[in-house]
C-alpha positions in Angstrom: -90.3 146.6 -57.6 -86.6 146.4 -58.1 -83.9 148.8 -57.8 -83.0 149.6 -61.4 -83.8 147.3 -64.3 -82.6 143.6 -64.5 -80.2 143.1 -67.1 -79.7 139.4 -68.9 -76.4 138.9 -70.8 -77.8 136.5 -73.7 -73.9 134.8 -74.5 -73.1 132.9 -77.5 -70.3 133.0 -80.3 -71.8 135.2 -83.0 -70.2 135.5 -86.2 -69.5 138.1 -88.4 -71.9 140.5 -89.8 -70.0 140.8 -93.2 -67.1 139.7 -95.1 -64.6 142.3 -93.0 -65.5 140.5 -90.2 -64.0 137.2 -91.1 -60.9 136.8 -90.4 -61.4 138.7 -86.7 -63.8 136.4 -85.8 -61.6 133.5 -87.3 -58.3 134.6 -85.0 -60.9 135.5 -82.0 -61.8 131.3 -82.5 -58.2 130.0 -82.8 -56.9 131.7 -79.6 -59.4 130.4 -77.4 -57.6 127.4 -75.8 -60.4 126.5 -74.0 -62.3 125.5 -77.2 -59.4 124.3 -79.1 -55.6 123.8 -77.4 -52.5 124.1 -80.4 -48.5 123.8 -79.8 -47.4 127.5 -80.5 -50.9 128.3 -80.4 -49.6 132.3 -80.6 -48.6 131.5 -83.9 -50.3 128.7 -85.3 -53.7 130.3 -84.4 -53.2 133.0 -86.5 -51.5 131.3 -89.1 -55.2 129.1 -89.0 -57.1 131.7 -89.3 -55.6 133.6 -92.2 -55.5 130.4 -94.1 -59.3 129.6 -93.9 -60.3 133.3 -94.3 -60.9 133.2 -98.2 -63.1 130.0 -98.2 -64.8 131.1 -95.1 -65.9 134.5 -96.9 -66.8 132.7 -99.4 -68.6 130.3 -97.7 -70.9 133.6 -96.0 -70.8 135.5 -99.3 -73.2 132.1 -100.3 -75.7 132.8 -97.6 -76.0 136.9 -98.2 -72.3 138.2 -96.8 -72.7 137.9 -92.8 -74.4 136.0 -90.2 -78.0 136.9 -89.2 -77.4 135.7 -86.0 -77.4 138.9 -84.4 -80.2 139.8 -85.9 -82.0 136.9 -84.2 -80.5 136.9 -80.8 -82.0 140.9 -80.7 -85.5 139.7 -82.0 -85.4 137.2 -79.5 -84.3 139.0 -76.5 -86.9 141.8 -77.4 -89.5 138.9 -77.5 -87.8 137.4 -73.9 -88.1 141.2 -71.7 -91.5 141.9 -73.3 -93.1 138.8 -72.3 -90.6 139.1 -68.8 -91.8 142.3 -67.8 -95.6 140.8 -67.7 -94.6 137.5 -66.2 -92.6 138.8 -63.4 -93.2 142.1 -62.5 -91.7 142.0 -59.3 -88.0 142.1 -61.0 -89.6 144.3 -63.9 -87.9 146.0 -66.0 -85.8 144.1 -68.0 -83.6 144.6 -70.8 -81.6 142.0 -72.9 -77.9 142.8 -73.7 -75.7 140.3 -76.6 -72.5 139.5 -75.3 -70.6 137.4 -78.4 -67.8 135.6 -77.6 -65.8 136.3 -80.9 -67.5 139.5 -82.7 -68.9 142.7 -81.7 -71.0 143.3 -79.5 -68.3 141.7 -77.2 -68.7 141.2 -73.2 -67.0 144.8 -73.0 -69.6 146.4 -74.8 -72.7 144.9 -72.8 -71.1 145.6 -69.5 -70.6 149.4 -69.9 -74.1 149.4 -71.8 -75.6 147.6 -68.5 -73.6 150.0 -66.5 -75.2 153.0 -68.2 -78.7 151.7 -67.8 -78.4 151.5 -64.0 -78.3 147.6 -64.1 -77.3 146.3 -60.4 -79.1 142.5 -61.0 -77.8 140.8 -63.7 -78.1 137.4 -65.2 -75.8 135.6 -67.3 -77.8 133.7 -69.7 -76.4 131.1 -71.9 -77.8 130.8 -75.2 -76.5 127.3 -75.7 -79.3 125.0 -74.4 -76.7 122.0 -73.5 -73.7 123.0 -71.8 -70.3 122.6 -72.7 -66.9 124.3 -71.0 -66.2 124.9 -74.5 -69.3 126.8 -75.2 -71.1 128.1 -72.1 -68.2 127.8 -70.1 -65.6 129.4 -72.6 -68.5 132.3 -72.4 -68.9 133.1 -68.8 -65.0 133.0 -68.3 -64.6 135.6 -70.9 -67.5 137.7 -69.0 -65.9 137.8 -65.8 -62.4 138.3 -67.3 -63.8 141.3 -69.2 -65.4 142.9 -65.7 -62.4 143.2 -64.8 -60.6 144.3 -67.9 -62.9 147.4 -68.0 -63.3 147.9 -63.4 -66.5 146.3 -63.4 -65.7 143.3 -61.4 -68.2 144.9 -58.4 -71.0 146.3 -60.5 -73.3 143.9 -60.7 -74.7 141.0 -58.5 -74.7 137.8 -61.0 -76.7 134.7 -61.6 -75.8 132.1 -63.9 -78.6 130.6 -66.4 -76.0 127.9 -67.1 -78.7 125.0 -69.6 -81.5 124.3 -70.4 -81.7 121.5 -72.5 -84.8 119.9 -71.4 -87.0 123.1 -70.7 -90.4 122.1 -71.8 -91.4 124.8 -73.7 -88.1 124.9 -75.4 -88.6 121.1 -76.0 -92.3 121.8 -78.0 -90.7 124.7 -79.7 -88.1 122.1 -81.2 -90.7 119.4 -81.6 -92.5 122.0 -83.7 -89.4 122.6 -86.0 -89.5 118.8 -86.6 -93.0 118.7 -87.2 -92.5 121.1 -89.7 -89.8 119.9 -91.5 -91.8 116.0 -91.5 -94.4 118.0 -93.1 -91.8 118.6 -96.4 -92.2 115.0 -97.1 -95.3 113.0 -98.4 -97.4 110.5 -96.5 -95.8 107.5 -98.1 -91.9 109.5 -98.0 -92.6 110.0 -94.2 -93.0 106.4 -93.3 -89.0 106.2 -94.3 -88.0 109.6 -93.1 -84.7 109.0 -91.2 -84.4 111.8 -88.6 -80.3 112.8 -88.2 -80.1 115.1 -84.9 -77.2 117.3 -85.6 -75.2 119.2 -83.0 -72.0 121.6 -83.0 -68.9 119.1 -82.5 -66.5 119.4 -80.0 -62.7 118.8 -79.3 -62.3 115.2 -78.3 -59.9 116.7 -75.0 -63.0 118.6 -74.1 -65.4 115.8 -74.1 -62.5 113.3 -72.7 -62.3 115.9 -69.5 -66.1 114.8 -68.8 -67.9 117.4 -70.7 -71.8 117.4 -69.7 -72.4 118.6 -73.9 -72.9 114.6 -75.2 -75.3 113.8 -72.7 -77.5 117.0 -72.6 -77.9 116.8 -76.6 -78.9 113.4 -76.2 -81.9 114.2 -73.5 -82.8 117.0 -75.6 -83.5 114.8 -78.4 -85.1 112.3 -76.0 -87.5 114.7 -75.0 -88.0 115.7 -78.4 -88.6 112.5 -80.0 -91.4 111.8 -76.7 -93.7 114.3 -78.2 -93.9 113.1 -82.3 -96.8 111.2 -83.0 -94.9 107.9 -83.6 -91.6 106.7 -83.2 -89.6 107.9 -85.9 -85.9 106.5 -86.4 -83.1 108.7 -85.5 -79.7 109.4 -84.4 -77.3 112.1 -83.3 -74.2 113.3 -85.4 -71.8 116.3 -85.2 -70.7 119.3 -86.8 -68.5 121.7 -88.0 -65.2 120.4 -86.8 -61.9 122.8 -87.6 -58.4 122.6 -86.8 -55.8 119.8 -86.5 -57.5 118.2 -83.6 -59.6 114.6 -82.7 -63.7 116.1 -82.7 -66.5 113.9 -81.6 -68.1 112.4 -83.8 -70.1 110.7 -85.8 -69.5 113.4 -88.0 -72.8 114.8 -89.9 -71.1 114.6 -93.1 -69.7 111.1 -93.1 -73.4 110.1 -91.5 -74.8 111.6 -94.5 -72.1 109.8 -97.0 -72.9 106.5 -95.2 -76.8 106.7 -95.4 -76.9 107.2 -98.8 -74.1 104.2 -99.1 -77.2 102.3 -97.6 -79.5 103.7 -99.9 -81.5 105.8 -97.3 -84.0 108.0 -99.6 -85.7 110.3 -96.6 -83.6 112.0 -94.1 -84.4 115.2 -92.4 -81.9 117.2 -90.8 -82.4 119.1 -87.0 -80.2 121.5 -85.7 -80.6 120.5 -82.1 -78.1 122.6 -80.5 -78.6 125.8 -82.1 -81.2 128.3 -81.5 -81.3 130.3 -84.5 -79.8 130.2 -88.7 -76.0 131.0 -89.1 -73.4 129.7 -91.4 -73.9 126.0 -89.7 -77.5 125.9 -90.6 -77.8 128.1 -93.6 -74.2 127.0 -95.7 -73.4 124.0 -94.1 -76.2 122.1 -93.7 -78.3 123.5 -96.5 -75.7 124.2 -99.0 -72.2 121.7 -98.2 -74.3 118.7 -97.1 -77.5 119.0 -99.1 -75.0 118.9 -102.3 -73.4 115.6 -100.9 -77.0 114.2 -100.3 -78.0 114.6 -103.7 -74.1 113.2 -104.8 -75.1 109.8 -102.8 -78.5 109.2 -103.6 -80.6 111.0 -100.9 -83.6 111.8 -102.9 -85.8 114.2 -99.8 -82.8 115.5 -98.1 -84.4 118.2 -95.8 -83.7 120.4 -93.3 -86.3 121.2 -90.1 -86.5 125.3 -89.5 -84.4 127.2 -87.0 -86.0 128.3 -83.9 -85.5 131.9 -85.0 -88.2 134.2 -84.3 -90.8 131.2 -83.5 -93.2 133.0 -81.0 -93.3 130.0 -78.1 -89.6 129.9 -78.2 -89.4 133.3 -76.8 -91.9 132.1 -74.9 -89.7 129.1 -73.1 -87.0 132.1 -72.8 -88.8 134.0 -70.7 -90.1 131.0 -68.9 -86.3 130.3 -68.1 -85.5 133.7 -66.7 -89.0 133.9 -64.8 -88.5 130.6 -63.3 -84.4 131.5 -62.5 -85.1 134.6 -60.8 -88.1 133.4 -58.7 -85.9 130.5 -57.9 -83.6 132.5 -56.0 -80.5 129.9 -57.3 -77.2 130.9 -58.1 -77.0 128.3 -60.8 -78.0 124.9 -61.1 -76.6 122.2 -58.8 -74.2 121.0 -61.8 -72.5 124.0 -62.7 -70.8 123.8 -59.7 -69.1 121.0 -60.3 -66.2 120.8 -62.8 -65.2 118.2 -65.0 -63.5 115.9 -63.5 -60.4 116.1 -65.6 -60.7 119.9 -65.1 -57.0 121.8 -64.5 -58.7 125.5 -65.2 -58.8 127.6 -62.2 -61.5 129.9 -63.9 -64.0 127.1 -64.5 -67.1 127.5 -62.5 -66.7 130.4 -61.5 -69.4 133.4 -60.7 -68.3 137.0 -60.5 -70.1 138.2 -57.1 -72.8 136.2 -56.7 -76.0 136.8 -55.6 -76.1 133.5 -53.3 -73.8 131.2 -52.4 -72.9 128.1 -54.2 -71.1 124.7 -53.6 -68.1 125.1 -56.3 -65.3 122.3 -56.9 -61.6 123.8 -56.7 -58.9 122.9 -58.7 -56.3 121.3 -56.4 -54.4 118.2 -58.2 -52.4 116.3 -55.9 -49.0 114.6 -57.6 -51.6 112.0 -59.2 -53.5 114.8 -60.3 -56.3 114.3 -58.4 -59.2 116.9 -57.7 -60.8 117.8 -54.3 -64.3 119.8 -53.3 -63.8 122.9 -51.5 -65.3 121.6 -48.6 
């Protein structure tokens, strides 16, 4: 048995849990520069943020007055330790601990809570199934800055769960949502059903810097689209874009615009990326877009269920701790290696680790040129 329980910091954004918590969260998003990068960014970020606030609580007063996203991520990790502390009793026991990136609970508050509980193993588990910097990486940075902010920089020996995006239980969990959303059309409907893949956007100078995000939505959806019962037609388009930057596209809502320009009656919308309802599921896709389907002509404009509380998704997250922890890894072999347009000396980085791992530095010659550590 081991010393103490293992603790799993389950990272992602959050959101607010009511309308107070708007414009926090907002100004928490437009000072991170390493999602999105502004001139006077001190200023303008704020500025941002204030601006959008009243639309934004509007936009969450639509789906009930806060995210639920919380809500799930505690469901979930409660359904990850239980099944964890049969699977692997060897590391047993385990507790789960949210770490949000923007919102309370913050990387602070799951630290000193892990402290408390005796945690000396811990694992940093992203809840982003395809990794970005801008996601996962923005995460993990803020973790090990806030170890330090609050003298726990040597508490805990870390891990790094760092994707996932073609986990095979996590795969047939997803395949399941799409099966259920086909379902929502008819026999004959379904022959036509167009099936848009939509994913969480991302800064064009992110994705320029050799971001891994495009790829690992794509194999995601390749895997997915592997286990339907015929090949259906699809594609991949992106989301929620904001501020005054380039975002990679196609955009969801010009895609949407476009197929009903071509008279496409059947599309059924995925969230790929995302592993439970928030405001991009539950206002944007159902509410912002599902009104512009109907305004161009989409007759069966449907979206597939989150994974929320699905049973054999908790299943596939426990599956990815079990398997990390036997595995005795670090991370996997890519995190190690940055983008290669990468200038962040954080990036990569893993705050006593509990094995070494091959890590490219950031040293840019006068051509700007990286080099390996070794």
């Amino acid at each position: 048995m081991s010393q103490g329980p293992t603790g799993i910091v389950m990272m992602n954004l959050g959101g607010p849990k009511n309308l107070n918590e708007v414009n926090p969260f907002l100004k928490q998003l437009f000072a991170d520069r390493e999602i999105i990068q502004l001139p006077a960014q001190n200023f303008l970020g704020p500025f941002i943020a204030n601006r959008r606030t009243k639309s934004v609580q509007q936009n969450y007063d639509d789906i009930g007055g806060g995210s639920p996203i919380l809500d799930w991520t505690e469901l979930q990790g409660r359904g990850m330790v239980e099944r964890l502390d049969r699977m692997s009793p060897e590391t047993a026991p385990h507790k789960f601990y949210v770490a949000f990136r923007y919102i309370n609970p913050f990387s602070e508050d799951a630290l000193k809570q892990m402290k408390e509980d005796g945690v000396k193993r811990a694992v940093a588990f992203t809840q982003y199934p395809q990794f970005s910097c801008a996601t996962t990486g923005s995460s993990l940075n803020e973790l090990w800055r806030a170890s330090r902010r609050v003298g726990l920089q040597d508490a805990f020996d870390w891990s790094v769960i760092d994707r996932w995006p073609t986990q095979s239980t996590f795969v047939e969990a997803m395949t399941e949502t799409v099966r259920q959303g086909l379902a929502e059309f008819s026999d004959e409907e379904r022959d036509d059903v167009l099936i848009v893949f939509s994913a969480h956007s991302l800064p064009m100078s992110v994705v320029n810097r050799g971001d891994a995000y495009p790829a690992e939505v794509g194999a995601t959806t390749h895997e997915v689209m592997q286990r339907l019962d015929r090949p259906y037609e699809h594609l991949v388009a992106y989301q929620s874009e904001v501020g005054p930057v380039p975002w990679l596209g196609p955009s969801t809502e010009t895609v949407i615009e476009q197929l009903g320009k071509k008279k496409r009656k059947n599309v059924l919308i995925v969230p790929i990326a995302f592993t439970s309802d928030h405001i991009e599921t539950l206002h944007e896709l159902d509410i912002e877009y599902g009104e512009l389907a109907e305004e161009v002509g989409i007759e069966n404009y449907k979206r597939a269920p989150a994974l929320n509380g699905m049973e054999l998704f908790q299943d596939a997250l426990a599956e990815i701790v079990r398997d990390h922890l036997q595995s005795g890894e670090v991370c996997s072999p890519q995190y190690g290696m940055r983008c290669p347009g990468c200038v962040n000396p954080q990036c990569r980085n893993i705050l006593n680790p509990v094995a070494p791992y091959k890590r490219m530095a950031v040293t840019p010659d006068k051509k700007n040129r990286l080099y390996p550590t070794d």
